[in-house]
CHARMM internal coordinates of N, CA and C (Angstrom, degrees):
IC EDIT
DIST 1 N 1 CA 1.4423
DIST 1 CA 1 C 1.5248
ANGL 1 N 1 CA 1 C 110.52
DIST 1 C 2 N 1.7596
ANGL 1 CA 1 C 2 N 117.82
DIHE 1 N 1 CA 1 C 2 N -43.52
DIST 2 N 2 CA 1.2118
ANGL 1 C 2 N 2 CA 99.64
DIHE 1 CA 1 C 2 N 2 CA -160.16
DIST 2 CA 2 C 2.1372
ANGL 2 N 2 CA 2 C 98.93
DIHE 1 C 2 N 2 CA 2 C -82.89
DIST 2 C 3 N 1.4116
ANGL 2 CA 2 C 3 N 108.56
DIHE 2 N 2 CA 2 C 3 N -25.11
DIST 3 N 3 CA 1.4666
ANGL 2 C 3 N 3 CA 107.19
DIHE 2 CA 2 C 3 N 3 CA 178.42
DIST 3 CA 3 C 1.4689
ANGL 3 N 3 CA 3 C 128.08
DIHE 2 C 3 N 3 CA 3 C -49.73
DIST 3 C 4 N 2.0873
ANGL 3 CA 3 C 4 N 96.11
DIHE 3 N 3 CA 3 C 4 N -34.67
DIST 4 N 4 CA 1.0740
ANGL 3 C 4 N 4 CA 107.00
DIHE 3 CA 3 C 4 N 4 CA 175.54
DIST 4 CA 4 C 1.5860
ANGL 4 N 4 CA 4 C 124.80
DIHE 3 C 4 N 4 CA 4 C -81.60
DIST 4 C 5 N 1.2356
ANGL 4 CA 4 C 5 N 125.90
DIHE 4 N 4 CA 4 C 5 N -40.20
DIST 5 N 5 CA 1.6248
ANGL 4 C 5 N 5 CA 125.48
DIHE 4 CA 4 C 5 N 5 CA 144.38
DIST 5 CA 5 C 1.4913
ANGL 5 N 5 CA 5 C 121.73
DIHE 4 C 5 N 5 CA 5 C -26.69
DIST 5 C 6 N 1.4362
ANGL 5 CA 5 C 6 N 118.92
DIHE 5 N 5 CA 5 C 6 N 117.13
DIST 6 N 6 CA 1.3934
ANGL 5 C 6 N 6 CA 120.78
DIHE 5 CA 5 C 6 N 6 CA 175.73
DIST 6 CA 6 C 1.4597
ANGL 6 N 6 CA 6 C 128.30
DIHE 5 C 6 N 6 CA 6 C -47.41
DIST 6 C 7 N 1.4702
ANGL 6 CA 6 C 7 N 103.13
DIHE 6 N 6 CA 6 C 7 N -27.87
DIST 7 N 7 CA 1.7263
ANGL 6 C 7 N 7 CA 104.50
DIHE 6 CA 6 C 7 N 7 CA -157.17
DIST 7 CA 7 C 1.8339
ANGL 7 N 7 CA 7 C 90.23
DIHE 6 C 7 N 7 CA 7 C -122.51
DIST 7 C 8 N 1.2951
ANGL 7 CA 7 C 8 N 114.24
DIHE 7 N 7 CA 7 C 8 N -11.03
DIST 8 N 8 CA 1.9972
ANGL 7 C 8 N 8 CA 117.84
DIHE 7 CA 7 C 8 N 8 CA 160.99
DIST 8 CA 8 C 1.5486
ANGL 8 N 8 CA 8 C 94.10
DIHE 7 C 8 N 8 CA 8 C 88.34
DIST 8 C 9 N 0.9331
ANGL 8 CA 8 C 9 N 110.35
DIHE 8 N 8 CA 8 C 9 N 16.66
DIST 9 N 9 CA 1.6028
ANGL 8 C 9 N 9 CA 123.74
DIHE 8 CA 8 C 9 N 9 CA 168.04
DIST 9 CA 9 C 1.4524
ANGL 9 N 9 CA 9 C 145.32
DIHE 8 C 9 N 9 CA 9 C -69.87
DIST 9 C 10 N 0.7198
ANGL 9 CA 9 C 10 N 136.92
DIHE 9 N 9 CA 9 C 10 N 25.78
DIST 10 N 10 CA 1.9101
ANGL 9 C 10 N 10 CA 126.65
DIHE 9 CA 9 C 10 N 10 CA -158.24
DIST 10 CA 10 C 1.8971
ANGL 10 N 10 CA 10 C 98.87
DIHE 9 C 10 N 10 CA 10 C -75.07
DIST 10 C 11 N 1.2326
ANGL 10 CA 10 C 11 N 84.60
DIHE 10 N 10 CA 10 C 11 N 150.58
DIST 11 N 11 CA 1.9216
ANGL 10 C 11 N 11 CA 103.47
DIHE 10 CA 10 C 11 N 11 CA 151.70
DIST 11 CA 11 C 1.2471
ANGL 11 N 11 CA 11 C 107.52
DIHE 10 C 11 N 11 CA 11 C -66.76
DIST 11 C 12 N 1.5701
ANGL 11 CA 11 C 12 N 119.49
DIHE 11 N 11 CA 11 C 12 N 171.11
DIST 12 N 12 CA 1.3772
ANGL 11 C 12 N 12 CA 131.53
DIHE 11 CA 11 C 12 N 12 CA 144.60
DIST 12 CA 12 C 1.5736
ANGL 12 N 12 CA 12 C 122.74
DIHE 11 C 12 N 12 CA 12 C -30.42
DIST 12 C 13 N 1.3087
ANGL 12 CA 12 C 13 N 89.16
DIHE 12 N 12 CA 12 C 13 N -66.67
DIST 13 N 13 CA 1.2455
ANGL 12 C 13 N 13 CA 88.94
DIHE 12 CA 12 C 13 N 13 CA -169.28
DIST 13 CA 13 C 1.8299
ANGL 13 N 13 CA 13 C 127.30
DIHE 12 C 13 N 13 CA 13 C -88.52
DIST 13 C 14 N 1.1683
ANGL 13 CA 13 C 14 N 103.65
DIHE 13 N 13 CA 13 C 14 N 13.53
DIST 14 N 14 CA 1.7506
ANGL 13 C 14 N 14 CA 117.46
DIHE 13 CA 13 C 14 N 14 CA 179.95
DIST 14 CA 14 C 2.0218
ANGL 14 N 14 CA 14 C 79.50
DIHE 13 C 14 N 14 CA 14 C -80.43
DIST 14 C 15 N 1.2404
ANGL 14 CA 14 C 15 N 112.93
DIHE 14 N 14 CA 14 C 15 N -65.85
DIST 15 N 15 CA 1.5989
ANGL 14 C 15 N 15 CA 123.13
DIHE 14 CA 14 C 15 N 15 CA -170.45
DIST 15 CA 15 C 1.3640
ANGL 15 N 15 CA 15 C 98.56
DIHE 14 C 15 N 15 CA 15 C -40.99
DIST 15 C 16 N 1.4029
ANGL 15 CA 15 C 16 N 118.62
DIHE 15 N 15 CA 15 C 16 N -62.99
DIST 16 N 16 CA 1.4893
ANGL 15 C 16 N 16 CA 118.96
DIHE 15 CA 15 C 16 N 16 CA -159.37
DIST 16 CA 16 C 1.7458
ANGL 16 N 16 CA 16 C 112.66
DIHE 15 C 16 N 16 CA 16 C -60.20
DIST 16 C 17 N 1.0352
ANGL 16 CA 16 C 17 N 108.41
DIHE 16 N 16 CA 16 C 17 N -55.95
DIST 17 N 17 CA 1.9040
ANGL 16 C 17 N 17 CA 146.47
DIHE 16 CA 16 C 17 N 17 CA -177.46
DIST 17 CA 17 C 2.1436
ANGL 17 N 17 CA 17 C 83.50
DIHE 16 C 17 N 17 CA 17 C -47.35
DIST 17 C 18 N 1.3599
ANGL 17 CA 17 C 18 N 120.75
DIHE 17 N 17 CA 17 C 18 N -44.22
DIST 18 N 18 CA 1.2969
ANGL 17 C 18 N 18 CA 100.09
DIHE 17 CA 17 C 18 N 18 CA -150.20
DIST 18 CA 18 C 1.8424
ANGL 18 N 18 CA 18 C 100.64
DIHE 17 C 18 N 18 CA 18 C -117.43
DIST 18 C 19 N 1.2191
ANGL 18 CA 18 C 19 N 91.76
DIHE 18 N 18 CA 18 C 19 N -13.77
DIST 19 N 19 CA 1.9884
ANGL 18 C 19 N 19 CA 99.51
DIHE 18 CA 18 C 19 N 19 CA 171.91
DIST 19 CA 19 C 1.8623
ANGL 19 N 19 CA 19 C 114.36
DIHE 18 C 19 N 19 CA 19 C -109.42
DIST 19 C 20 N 1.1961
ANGL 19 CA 19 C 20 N 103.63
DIHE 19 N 19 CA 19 C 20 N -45.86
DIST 20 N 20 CA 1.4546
ANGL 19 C 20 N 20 CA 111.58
DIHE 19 CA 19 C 20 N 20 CA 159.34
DIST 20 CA 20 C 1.1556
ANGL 20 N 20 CA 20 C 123.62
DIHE 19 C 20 N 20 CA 20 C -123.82
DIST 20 C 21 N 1.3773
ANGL 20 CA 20 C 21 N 101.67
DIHE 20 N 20 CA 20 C 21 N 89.39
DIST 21 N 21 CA 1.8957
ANGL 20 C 21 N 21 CA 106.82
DIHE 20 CA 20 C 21 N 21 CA -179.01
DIST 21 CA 21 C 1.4451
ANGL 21 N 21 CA 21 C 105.18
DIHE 20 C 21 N 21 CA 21 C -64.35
DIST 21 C 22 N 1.3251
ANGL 21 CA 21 C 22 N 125.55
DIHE 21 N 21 CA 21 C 22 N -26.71
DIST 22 N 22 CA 1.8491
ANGL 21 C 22 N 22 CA 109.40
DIHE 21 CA 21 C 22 N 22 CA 175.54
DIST 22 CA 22 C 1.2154
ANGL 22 N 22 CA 22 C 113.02
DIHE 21 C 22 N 22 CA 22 C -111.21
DIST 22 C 23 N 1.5970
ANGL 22 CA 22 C 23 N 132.75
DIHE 22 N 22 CA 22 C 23 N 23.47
DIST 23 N 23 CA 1.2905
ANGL 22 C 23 N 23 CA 135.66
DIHE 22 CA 22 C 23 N 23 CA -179.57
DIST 23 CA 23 C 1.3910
ANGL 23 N 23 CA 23 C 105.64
DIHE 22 C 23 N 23 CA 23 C -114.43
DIST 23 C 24 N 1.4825
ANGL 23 CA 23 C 24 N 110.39
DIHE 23 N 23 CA 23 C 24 N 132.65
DIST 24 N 24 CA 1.8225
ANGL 23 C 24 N 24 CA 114.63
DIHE 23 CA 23 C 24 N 24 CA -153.16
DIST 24 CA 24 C 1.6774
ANGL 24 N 24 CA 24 C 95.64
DIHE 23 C 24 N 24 CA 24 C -90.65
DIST 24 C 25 N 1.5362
ANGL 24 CA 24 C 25 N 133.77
DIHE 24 N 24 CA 24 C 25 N -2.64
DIST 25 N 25 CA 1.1028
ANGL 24 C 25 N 25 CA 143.59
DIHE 24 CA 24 C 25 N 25 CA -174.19
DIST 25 CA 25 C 1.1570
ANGL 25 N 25 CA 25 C 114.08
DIHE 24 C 25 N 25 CA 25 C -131.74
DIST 25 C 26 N 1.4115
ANGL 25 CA 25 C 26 N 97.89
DIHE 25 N 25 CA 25 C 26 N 148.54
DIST 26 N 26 CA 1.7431
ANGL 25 C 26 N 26 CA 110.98
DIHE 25 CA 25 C 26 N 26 CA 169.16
DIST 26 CA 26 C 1.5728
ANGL 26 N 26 CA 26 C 117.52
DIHE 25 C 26 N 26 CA 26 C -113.52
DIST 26 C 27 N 1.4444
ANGL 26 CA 26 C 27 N 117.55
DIHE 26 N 26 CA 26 C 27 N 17.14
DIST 27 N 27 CA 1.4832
ANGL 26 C 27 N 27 CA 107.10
DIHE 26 CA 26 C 27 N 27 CA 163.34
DIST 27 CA 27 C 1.4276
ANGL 27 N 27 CA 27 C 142.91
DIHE 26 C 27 N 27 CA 27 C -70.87
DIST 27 C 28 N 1.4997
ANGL 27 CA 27 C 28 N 99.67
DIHE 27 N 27 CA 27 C 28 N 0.82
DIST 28 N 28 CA 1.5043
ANGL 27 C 28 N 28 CA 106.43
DIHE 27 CA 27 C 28 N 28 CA -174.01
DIST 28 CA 28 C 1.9604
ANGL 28 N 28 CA 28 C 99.05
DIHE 27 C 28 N 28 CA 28 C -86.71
DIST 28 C 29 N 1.1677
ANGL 28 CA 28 C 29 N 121.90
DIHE 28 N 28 CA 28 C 29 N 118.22
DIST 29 N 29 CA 1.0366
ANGL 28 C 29 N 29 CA 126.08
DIHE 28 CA 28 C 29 N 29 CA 160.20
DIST 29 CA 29 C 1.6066
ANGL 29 N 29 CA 29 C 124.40
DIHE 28 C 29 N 29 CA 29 C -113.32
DIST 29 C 30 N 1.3269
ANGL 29 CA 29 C 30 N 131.19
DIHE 29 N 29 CA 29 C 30 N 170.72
DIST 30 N 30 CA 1.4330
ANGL 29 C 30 N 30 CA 118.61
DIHE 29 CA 29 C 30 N 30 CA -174.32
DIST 30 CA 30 C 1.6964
ANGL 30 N 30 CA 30 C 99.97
DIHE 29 C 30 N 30 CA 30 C -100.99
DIST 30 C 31 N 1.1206
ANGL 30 CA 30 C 31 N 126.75
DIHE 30 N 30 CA 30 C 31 N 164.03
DIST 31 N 31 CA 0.9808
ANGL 30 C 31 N 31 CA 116.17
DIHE 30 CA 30 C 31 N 31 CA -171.30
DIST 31 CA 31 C 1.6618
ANGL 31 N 31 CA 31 C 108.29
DIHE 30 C 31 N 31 CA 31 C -110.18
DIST 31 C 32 N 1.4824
ANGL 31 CA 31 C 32 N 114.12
DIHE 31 N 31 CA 31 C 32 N 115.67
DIST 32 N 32 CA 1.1651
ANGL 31 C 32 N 32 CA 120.25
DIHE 31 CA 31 C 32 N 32 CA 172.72
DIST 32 CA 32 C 1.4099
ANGL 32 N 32 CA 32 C 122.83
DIHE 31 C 32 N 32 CA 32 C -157.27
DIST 32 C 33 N 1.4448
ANGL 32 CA 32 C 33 N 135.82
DIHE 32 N 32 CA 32 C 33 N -145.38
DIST 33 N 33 CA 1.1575
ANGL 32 C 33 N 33 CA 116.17
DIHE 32 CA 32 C 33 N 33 CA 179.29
DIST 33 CA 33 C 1.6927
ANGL 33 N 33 CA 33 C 118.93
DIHE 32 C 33 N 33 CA 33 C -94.41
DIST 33 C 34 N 1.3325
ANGL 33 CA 33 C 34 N 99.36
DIHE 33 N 33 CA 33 C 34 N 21.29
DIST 34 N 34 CA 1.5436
ANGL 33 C 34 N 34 CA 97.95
DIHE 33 CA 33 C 34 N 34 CA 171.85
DIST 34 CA 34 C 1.8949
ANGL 34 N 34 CA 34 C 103.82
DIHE 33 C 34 N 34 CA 34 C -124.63
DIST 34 C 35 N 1.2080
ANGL 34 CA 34 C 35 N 106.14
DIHE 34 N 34 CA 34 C 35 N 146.18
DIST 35 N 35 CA 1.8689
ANGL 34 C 35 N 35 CA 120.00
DIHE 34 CA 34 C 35 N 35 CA -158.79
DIST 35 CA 35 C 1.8832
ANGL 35 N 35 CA 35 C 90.64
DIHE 34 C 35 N 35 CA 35 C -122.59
DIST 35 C 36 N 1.2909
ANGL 35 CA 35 C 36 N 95.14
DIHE 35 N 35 CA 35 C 36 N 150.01
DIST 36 N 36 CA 1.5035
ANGL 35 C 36 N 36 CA 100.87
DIHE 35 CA 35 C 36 N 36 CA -168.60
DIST 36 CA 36 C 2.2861
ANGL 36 N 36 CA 36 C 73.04
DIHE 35 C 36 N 36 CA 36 C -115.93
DIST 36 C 37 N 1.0775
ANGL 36 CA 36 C 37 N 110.67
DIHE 36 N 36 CA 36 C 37 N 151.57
DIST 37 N 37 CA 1.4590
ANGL 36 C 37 N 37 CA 110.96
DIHE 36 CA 36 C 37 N 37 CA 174.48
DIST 37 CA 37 C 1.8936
ANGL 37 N 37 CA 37 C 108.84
DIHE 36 C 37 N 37 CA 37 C -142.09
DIST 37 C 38 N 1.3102
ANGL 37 CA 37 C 38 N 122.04
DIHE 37 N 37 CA 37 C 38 N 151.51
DIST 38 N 38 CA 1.5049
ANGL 37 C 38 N 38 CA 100.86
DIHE 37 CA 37 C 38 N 38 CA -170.49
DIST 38 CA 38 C 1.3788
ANGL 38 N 38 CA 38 C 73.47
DIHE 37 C 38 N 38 CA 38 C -100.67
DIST 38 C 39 N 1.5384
ANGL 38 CA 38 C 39 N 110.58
DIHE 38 N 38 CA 38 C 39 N 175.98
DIST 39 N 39 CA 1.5900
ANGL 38 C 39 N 39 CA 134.32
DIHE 38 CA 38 C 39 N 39 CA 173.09
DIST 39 CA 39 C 1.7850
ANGL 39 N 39 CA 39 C 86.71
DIHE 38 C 39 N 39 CA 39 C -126.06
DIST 39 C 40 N 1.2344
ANGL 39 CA 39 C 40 N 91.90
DIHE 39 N 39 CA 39 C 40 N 83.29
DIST 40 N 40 CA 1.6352
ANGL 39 C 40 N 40 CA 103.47
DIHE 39 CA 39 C 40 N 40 CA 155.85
DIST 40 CA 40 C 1.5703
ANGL 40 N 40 CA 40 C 110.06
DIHE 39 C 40 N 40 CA 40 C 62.57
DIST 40 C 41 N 1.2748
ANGL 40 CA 40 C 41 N 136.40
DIHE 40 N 40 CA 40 C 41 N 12.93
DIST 41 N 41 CA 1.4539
ANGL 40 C 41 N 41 CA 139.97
DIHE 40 CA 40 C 41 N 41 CA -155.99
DIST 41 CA 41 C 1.5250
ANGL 41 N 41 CA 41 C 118.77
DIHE 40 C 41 N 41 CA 41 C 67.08
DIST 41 C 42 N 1.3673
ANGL 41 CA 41 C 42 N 105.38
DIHE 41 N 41 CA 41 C 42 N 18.64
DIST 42 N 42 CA 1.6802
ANGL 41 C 42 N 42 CA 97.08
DIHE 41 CA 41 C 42 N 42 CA 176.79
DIST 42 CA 42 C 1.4271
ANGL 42 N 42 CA 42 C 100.77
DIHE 41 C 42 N 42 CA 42 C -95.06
DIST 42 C 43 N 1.3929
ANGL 42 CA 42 C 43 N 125.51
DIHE 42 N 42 CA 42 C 43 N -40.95
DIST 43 N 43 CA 1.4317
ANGL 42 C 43 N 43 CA 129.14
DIHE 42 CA 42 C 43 N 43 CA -165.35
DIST 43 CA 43 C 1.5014
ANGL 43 N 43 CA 43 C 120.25
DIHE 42 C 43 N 43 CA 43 C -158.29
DIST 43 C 44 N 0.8814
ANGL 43 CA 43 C 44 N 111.51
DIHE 43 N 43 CA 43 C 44 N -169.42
DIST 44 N 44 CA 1.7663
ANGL 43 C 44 N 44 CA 106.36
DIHE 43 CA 43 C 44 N 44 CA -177.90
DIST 44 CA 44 C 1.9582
ANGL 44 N 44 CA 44 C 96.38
DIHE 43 C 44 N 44 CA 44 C -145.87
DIST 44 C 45 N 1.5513
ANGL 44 CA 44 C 45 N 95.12
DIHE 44 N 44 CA 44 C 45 N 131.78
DIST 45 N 45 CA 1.5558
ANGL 44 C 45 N 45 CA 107.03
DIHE 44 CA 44 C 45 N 45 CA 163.81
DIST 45 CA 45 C 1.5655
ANGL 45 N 45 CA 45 C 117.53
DIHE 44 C 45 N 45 CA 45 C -116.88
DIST 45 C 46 N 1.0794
ANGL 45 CA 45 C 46 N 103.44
DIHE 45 N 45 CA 45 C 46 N 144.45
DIST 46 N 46 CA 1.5511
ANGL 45 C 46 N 46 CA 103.11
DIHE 45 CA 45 C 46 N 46 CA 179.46
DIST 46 CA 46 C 1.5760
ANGL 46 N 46 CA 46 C 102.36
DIHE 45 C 46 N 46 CA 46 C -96.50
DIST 46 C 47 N 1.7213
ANGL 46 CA 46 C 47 N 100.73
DIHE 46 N 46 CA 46 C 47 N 140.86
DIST 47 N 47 CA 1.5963
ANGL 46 C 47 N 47 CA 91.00
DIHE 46 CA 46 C 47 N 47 CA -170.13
DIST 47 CA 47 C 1.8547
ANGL 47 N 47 CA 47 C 82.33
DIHE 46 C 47 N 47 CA 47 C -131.34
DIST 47 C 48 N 1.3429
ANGL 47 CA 47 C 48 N 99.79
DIHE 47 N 47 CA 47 C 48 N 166.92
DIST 48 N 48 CA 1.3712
ANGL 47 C 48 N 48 CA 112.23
DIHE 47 CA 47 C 48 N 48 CA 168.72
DIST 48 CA 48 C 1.0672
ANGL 48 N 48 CA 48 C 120.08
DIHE 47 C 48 N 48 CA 48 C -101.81
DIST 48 C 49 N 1.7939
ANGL 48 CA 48 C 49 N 133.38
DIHE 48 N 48 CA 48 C 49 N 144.74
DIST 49 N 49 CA 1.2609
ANGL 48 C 49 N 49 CA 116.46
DIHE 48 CA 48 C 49 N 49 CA -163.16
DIST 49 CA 49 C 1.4984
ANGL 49 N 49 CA 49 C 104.58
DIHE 48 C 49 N 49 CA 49 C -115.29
END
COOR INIT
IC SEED 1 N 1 CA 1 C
IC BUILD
C-alpha cells in the first residue's frame, strides 16, 4: 500500500479499511525492519530502519 501511494502516505483509516476491515486500529504492526510512524495523526509513513 504504502509503495503503491505516490507520496508513501495513507491515513488511518485507508490502512485499517484495507488490512483490518473489522479492527478499529492500526497500531498493531509486525515487528521487523520496516516501522509504520504517524505524522502527527494526519497519516502514517512507513520508514525503514
Amino acid at each position: 500500500m504504502f509503495f503503491r501511494n505516490e507520496s508513501h502516505h495513507l491515513t488511518k483509516a485507508e490502512i485499517c479499511d484495507t488490512l483490518w476491515p473489522k479492527k478499529d486500529d492500526a497500531n498493531d504492526t509486525e515487528h521487523s525492519d520496516l516501522m509504520i510512524e504517524s505524522d502527527r495523526g494526519r497519516a502514517y509513513e512507513l520508514k525503514i530502519k
